[in-house]
Backbone atoms as SQL, in Angstrom:
CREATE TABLE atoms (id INTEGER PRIMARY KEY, chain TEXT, resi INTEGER, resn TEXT, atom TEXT, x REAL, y REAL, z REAL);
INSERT INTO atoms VALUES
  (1, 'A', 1, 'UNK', 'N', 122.200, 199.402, 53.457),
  (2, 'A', 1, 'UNK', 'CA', 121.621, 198.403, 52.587),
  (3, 'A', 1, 'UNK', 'C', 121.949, 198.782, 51.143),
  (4, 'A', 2, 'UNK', 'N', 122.945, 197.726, 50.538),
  (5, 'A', 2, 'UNK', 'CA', 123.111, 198.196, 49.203),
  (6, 'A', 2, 'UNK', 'C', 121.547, 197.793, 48.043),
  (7, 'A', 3, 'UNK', 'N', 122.191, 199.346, 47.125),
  (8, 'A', 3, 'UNK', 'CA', 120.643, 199.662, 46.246),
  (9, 'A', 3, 'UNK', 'C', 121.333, 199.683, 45.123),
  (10, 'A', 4, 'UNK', 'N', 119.865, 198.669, 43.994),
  (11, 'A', 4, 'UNK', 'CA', 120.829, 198.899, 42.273),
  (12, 'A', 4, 'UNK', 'C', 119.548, 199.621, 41.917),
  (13, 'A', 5, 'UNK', 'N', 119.904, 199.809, 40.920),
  (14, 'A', 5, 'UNK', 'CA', 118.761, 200.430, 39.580),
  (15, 'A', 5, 'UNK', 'C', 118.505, 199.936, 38.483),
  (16, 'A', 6, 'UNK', 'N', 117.151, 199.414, 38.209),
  (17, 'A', 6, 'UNK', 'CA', 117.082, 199.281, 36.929),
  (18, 'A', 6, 'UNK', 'C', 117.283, 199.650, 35.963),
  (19, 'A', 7, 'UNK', 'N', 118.164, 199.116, 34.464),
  (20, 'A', 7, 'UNK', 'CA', 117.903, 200.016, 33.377),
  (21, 'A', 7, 'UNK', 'C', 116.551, 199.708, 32.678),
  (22, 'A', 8, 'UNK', 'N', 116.443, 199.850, 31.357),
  (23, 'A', 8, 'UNK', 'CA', 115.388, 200.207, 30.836),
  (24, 'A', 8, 'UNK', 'C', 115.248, 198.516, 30.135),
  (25, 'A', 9, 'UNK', 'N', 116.361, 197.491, 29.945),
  (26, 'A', 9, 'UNK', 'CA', 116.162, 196.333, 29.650),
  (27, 'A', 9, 'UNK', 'C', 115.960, 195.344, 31.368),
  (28, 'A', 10, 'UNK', 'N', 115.844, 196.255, 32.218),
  (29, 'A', 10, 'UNK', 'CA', 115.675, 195.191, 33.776),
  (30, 'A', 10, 'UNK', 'C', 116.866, 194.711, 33.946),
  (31, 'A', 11, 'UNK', 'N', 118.102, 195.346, 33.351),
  (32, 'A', 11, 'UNK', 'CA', 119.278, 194.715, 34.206),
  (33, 'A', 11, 'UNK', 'C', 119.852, 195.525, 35.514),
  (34, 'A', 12, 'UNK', 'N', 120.563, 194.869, 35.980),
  (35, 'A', 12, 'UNK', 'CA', 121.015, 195.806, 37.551),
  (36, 'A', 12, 'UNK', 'C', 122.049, 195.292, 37.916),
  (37, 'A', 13, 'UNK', 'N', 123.269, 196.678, 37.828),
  (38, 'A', 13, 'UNK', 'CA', 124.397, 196.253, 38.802),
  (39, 'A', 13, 'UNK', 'C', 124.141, 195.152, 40.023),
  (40, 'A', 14, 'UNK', 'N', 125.132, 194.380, 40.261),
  (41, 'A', 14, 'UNK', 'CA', 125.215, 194.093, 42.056),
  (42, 'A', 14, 'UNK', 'C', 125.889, 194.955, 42.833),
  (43, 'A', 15, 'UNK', 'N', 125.919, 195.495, 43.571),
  (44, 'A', 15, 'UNK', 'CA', 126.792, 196.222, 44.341),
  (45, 'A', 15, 'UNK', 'C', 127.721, 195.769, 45.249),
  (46, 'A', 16, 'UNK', 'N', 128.837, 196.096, 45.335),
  (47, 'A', 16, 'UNK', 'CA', 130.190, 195.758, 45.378),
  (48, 'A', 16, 'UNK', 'C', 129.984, 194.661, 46.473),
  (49, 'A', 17, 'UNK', 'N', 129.490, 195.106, 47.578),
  (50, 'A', 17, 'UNK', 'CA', 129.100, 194.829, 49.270),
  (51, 'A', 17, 'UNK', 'C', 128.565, 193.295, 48.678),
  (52, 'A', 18, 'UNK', 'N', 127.125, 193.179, 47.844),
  (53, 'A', 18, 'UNK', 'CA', 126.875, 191.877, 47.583),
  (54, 'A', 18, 'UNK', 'C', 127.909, 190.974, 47.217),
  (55, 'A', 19, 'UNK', 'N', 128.781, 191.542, 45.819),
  (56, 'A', 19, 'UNK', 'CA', 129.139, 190.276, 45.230),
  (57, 'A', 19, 'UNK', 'C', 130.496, 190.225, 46.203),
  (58, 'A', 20, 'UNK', 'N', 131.339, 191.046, 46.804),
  (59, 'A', 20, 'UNK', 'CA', 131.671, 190.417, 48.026),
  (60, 'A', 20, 'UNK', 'C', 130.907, 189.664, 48.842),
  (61, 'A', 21, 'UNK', 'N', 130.166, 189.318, 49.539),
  (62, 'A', 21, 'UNK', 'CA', 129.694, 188.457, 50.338),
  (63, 'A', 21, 'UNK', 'C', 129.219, 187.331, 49.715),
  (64, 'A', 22, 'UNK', 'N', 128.945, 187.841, 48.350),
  (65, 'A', 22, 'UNK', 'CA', 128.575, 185.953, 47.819),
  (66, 'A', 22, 'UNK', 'C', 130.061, 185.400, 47.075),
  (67, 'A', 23, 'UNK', 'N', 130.990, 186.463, 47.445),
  (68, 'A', 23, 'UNK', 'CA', 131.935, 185.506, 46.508),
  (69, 'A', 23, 'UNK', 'C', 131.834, 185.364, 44.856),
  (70, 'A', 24, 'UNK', 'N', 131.225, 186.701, 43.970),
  (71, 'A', 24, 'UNK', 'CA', 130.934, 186.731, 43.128),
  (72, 'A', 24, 'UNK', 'C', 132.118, 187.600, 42.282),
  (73, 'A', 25, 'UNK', 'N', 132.700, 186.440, 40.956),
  (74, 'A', 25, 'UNK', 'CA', 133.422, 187.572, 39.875),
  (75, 'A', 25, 'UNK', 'C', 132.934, 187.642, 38.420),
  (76, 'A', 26, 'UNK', 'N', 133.219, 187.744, 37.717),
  (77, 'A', 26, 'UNK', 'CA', 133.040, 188.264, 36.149),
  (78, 'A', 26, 'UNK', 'C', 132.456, 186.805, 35.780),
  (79, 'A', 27, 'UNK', 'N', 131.623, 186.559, 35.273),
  (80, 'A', 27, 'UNK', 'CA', 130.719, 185.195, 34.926),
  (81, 'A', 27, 'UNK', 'C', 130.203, 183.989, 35.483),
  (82, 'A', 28, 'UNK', 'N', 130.022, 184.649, 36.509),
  (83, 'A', 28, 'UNK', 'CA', 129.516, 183.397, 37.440),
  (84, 'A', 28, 'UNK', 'C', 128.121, 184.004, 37.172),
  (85, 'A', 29, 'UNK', 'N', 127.635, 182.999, 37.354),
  (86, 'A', 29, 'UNK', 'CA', 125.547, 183.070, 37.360),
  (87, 'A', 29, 'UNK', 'C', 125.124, 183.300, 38.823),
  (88, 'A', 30, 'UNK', 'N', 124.185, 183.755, 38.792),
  (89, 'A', 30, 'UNK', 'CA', 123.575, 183.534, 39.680),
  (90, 'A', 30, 'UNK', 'C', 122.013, 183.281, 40.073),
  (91, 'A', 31, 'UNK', 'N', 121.254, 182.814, 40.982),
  (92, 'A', 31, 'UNK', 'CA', 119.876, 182.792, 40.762),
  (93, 'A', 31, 'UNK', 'C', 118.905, 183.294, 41.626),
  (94, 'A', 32, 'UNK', 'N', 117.331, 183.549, 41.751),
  (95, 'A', 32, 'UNK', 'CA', 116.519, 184.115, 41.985),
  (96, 'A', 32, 'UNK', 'C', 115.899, 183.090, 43.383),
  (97, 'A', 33, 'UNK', 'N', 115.565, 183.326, 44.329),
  (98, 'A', 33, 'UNK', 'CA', 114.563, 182.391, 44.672),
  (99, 'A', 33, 'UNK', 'C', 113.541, 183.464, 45.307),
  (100, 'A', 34, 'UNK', 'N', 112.396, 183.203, 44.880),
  (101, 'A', 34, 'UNK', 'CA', 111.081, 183.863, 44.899),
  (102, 'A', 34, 'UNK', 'C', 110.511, 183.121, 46.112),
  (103, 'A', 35, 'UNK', 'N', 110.136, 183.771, 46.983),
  (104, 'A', 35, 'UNK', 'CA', 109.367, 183.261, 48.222),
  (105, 'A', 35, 'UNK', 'C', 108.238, 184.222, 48.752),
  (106, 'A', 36, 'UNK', 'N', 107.032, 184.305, 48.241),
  (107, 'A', 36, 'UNK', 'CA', 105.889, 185.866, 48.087),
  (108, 'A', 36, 'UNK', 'C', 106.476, 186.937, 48.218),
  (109, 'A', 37, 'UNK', 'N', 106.424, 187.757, 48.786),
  (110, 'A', 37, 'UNK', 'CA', 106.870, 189.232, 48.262),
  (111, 'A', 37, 'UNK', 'C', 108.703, 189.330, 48.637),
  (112, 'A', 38, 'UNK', 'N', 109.064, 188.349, 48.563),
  (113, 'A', 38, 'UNK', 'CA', 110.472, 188.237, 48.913),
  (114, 'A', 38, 'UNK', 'C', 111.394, 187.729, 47.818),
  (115, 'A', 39, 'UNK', 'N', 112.560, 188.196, 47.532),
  (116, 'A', 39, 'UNK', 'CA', 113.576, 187.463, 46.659),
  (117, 'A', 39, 'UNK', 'C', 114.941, 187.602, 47.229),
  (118, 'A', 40, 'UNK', 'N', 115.212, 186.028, 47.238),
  (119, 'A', 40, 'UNK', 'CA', 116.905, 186.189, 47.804),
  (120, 'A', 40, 'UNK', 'C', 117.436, 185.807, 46.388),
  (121, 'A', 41, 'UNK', 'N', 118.971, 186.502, 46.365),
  (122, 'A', 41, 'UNK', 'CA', 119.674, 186.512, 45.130),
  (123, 'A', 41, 'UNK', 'C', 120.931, 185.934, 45.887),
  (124, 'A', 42, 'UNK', 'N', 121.383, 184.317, 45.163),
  (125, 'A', 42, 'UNK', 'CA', 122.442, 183.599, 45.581),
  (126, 'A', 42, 'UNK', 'C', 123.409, 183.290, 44.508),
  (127, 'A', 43, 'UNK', 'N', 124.600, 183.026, 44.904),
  (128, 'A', 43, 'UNK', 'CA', 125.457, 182.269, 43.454),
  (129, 'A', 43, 'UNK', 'C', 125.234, 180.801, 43.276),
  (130, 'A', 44, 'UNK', 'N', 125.195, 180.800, 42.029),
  (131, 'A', 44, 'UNK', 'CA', 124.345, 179.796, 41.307),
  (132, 'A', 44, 'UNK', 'C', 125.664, 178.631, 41.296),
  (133, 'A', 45, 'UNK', 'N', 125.725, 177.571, 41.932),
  (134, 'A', 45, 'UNK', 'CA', 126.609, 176.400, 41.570),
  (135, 'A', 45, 'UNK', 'C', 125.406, 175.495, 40.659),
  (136, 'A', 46, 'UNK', 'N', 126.019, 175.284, 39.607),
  (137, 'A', 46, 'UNK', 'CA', 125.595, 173.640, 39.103),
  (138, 'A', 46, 'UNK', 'C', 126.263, 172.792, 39.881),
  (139, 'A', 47, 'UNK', 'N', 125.132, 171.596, 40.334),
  (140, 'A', 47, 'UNK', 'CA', 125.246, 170.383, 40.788),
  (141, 'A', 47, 'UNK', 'C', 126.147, 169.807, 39.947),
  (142, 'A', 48, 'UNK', 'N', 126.241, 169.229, 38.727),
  (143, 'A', 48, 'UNK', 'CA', 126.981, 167.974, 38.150),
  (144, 'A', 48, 'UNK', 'C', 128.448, 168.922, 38.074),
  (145, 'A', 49, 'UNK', 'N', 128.858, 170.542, 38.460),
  (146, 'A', 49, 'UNK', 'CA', 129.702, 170.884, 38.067),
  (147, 'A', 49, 'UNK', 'C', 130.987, 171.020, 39.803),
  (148, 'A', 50, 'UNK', 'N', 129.780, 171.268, 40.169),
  (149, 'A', 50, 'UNK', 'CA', 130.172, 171.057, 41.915),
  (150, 'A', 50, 'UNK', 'C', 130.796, 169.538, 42.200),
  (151, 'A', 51, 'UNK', 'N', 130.368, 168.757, 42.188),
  (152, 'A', 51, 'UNK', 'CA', 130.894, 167.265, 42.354),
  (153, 'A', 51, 'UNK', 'C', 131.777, 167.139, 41.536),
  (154, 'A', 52, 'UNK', 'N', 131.964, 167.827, 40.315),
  (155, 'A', 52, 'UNK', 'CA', 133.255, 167.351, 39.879),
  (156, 'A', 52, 'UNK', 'C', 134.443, 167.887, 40.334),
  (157, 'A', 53, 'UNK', 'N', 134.264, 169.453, 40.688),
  (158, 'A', 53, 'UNK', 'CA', 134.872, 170.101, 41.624),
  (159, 'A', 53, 'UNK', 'C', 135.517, 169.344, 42.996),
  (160, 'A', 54, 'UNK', 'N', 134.881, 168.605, 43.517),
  (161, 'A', 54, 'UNK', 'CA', 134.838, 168.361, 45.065),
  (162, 'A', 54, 'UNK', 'C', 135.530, 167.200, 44.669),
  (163, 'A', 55, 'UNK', 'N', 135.755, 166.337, 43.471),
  (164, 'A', 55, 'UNK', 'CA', 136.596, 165.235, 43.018),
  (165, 'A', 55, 'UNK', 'C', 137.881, 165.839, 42.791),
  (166, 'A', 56, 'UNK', 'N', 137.860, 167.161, 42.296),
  (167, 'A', 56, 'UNK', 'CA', 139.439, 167.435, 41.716),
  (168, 'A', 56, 'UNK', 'C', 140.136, 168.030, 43.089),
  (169, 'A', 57, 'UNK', 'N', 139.030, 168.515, 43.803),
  (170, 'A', 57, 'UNK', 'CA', 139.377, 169.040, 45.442),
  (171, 'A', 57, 'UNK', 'C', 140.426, 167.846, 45.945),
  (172, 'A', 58, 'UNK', 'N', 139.687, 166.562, 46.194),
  (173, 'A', 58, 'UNK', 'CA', 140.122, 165.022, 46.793),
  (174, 'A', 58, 'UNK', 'C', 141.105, 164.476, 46.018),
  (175, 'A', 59, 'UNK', 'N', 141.769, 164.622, 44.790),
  (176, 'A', 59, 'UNK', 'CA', 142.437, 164.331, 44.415),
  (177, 'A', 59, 'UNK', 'C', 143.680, 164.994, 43.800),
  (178, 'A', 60, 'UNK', 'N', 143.360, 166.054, 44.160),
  (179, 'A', 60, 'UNK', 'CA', 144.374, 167.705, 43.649),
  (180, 'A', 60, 'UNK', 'C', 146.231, 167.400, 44.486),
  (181, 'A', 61, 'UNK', 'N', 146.193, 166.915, 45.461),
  (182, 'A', 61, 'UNK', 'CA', 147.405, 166.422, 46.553),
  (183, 'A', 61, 'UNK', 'C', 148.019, 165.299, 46.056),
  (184, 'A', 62, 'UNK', 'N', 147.240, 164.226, 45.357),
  (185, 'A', 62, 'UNK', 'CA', 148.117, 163.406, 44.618),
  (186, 'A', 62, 'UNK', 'C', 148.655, 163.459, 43.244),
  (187, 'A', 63, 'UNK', 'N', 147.246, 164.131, 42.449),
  (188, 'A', 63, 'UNK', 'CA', 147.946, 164.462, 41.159),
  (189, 'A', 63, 'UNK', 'C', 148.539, 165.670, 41.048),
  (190, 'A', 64, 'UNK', 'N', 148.865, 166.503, 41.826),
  (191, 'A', 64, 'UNK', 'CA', 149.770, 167.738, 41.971),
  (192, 'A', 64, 'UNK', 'C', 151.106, 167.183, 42.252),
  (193, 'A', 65, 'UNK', 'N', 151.163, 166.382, 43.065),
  (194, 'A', 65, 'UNK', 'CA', 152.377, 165.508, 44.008),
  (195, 'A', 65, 'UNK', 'C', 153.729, 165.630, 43.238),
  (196, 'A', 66, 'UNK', 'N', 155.280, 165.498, 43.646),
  (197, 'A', 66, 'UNK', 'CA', 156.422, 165.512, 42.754),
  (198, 'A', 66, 'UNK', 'C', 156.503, 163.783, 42.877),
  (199, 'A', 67, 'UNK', 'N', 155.723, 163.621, 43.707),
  (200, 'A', 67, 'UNK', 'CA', 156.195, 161.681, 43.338),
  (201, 'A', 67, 'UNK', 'C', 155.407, 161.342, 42.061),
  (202, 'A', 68, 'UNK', 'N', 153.971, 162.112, 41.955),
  (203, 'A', 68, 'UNK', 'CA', 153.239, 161.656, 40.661),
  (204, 'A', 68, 'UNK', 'C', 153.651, 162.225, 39.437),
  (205, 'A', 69, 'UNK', 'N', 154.427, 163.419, 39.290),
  (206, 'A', 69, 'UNK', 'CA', 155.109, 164.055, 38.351),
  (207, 'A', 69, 'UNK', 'C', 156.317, 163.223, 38.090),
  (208, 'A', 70, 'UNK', 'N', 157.066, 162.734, 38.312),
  (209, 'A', 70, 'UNK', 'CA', 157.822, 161.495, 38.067),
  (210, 'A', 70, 'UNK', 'C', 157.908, 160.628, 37.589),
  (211, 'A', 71, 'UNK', 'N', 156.511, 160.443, 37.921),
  (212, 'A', 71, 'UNK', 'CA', 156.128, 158.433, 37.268),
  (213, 'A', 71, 'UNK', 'C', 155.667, 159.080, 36.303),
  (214, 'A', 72, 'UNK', 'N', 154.987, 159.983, 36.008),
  (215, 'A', 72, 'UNK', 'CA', 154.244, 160.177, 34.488),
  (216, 'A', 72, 'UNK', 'C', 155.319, 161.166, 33.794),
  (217, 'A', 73, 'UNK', 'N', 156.179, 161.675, 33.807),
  (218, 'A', 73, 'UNK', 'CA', 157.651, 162.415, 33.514),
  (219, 'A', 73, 'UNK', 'C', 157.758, 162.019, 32.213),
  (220, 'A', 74, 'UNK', 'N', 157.842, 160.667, 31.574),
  (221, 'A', 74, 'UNK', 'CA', 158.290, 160.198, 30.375),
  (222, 'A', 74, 'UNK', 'C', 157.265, 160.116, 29.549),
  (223, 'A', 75, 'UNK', 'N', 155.759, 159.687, 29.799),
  (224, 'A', 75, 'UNK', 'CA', 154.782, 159.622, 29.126),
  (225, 'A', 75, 'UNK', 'C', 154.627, 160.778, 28.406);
């Protein structure tokens, strides 16, 4: 079971093992959820930033495309 330590301002490494498993690098947030004597620590997506994501996901194959690089070539 990975263990951090507090410093003296309450900050704490993650340990390696976590931010592997959440998929965590250099500035991503993350958040707290408090459930009584329990806290799970997850990576934090914003909603309005996620959906825009999941738009550039759905549309990444056409505007990547060499047929769409073409038509917009001269613009």
């Amino acid at each position: 079971m990975p263990v951090s330590t507090l410093t003296i301002k309450y900050q704490a490494t993650i340990p390696r093992q976590v931010r592997e498993a959440l998929q965590l690098a250099a500035g991503d947030r993350v958040e707290f959820v408090v459930a009584r004597k329990a806290v799970t620590v997850r990576k934090f997506v914003d909603p309005d930033l996620a959906e825009a994501r999941a738009d550039d996901a759905a549309f990444a194959p056409e505007w990547l495309s060499a047929a769409d690089e073409e038509a917009w070539r001269d613009l």
